[in-house]
N, C-alpha and C positions, 0 to 999 in steps of 0.2 A: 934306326927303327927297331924296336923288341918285338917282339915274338908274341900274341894275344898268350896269354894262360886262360887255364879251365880256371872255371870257380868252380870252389869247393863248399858249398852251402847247401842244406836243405832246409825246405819250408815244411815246418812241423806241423800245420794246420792240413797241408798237400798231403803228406805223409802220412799222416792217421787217416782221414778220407782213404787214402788209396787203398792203403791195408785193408780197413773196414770192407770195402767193396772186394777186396781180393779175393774172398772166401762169402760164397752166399749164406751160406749158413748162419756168418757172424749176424746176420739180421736178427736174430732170435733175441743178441742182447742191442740195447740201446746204445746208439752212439754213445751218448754222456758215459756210460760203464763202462764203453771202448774204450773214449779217451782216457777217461779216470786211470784204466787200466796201464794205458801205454806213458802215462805222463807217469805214475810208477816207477816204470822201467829206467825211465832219466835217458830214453834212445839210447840204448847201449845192449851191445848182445848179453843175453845172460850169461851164458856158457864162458865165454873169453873177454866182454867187458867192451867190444869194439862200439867206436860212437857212429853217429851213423854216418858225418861227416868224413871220419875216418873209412870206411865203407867207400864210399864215393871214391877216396882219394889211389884206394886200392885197385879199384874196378879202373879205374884211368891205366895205373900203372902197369900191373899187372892182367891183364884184358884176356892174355890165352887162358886163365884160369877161373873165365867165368861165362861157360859155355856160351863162346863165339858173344857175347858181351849180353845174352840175353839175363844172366842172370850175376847178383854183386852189387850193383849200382845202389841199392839200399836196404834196410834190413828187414828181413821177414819172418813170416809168424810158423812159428812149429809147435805141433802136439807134445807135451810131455809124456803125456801115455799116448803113443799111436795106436792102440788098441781100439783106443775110443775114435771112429770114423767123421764123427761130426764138429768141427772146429768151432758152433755157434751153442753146445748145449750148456758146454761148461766155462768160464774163462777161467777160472782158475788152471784148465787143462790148456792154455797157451803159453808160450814163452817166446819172446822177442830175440830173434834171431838174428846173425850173420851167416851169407850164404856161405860161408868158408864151413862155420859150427852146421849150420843145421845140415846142407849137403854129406858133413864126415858124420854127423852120429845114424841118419839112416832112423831105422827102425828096430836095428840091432840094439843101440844103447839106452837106458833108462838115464830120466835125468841127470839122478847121481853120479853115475859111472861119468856120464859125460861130462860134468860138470871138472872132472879130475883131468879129460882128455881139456878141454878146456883151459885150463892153466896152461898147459904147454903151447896150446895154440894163443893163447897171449901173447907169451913171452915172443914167438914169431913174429907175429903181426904189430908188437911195438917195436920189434928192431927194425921190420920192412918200414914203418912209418918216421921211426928217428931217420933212417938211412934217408929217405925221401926229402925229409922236412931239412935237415943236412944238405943233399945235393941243392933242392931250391934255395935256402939262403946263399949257397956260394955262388949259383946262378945271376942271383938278383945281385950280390958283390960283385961282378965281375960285370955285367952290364953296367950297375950305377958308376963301375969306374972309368968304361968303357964310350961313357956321353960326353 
């Protein structure tokens, strides 16, 4: 008998709803603008590129590094200029987030800047995810030879 795995899937209809609700504020713009906005983004952090599935597959794995698992599980919305307090006035002032990116840049860094820290945190998060996506295939080889 094998072992259940997790699935690693999100529902991108669930996903934009939740976000939208995340933040009251975002009431100000219309759903359709929300969506418009997030289907833009192609689910992916700005910052480091991360998909949201990839997200997911992180928060599984690495779990201590998203405080006590409250938060990683998928990606979220962050100010570019955190000056501006209201997340619903502007969407141009959102950007779609990884809790890894948005957690590291704070309030301290302007998009830009971060965008540079970003790259590095890439290059991280595709080795964590090759390494993952590695261990499982030899997994599933060594089961499938194992029946």
């Amino acid at each position: 008998m094998g072992r259940k795995r997790k699935a690693y899937s999100i529902n991108i209809r669930d996903e934009v709803i939740r976000l939208y609700k995340s933040k009251r504020s975002l009431k100000q713009i219309e759903i359709v603008v929300f969506q418009n906005w997030y289907d833009s983004k192609n689910g992916c952090c700005e910052y480091c590129g991360l998909k949201s599935e990839e997200s997911l597959i992180l928060f599984y794995k690495y779990p201590v590094s998203t405080r006590g698992g409250r938060r990683g599980k998928r990606l979220e919305l962050d100010r570019i200029n955190p000056a501006i307090k209201n997340y619903g006035e502007d969407i141009n002032n959102l950007a779609l987030s990884c809790y890894w990116c948005n957690n590291a840049k704070t309030n301290y860094f302007t998009y830009e800047e971060f965008k540079v820290i970003g790259d590095k945190i890439k290059e991280i998060q595709q080795y964590r995810i090759n390494k993952i996506n590695s261990q499982d295939r030899l997994t599933k080889s060594i089961e499938a030879n194992n029946l």
